[in-house]
VODREN-154794 format. One record per residue (C-alpha): y, z, x. Coordinates in steps of 0.25 Angstrom, whole numbers, plus 5000, padded with zeros to 4 digits. Last residue first. Example, Ala and Ser with C-alpha at 12.3 -4.5 7.8 and 13.67 -1.06 7.14 Angstrom:
REM residues 2
499650295055 498250315049 
This chain:
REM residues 94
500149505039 498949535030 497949575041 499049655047 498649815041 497349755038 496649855048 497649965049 498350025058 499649975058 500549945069 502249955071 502150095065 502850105051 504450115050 504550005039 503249995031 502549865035 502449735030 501749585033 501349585019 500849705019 500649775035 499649875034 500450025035 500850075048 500150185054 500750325059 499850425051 501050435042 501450295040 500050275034 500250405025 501350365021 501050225018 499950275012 500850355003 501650234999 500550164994 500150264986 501550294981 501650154977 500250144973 500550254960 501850164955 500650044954 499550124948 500650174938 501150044935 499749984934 499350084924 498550224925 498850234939 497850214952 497950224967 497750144979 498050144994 496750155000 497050035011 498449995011 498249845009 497549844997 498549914990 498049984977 498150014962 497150074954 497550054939 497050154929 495950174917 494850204923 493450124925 493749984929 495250034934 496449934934 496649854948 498049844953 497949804968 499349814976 499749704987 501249704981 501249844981 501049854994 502449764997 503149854987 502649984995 503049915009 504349865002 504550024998 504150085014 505149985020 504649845027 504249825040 503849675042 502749635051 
C-alpha cells in the first residue's frame, strides 16, 4: 500500500471514472466505481468531470471523518488515512 497526497488520490480516481451520457436528460453522469455512491452529473463531459473532483473529494472527507481509510486504488491510499479500511473491495484491487 502506497500513501499518496489528497490531489494524486483525486488523479488516481479519476482515472477509474465512468462517463455515461443521460438516455432521458440531456447531461453526463459521471462516477467512480471504486468509491461507492460517488457520482454526479454536468451538462457536458468537462462539467460532469470538474463536478466528480469535488464529489470525490467530499467522500474522502467524509470517509476520513468518520475515521476510515478510503479503498485502496491502484494499490493507493490518501496520505495520513488510518492504517485499515473498512470497506469490502477496499483491497480486492491491490
Amino acid at each position: 500500500m502506497k500513501r499518496v497526497s489528497l490531489s494524486k488520490y483525486v488523479e488516481l480516481a479519476l482515472r477509474h471514472a465512468d462517463y455515461e451520457k443521460g438516455e432521458n436528460f440531456d447531461c453526463v453522469v459521471a462516477e467512480v466505481p471504486d468509491l461507492p455512491g460517488c457520482l454526479t452529473q454536468g451538462r457536458t463531459f468537462e462539467e460532469a468531470r470538474e463536478s466528480l473532483k469535488d464529489a470525490i473529494e467530499l467522500w474522502i472527507a467524509v470517509c476520513l471523518s468518520k475515521g476510515q481509510a478510503p479503498p485502496l486504488i491502484d494499490g493507493c491510499t490518501v496520505a495520513g488515512a488510518p492504517a485499515k479500511s473498512l470497506h469490502k473491495r477496499a483491497y480486492a484491487k491491490a
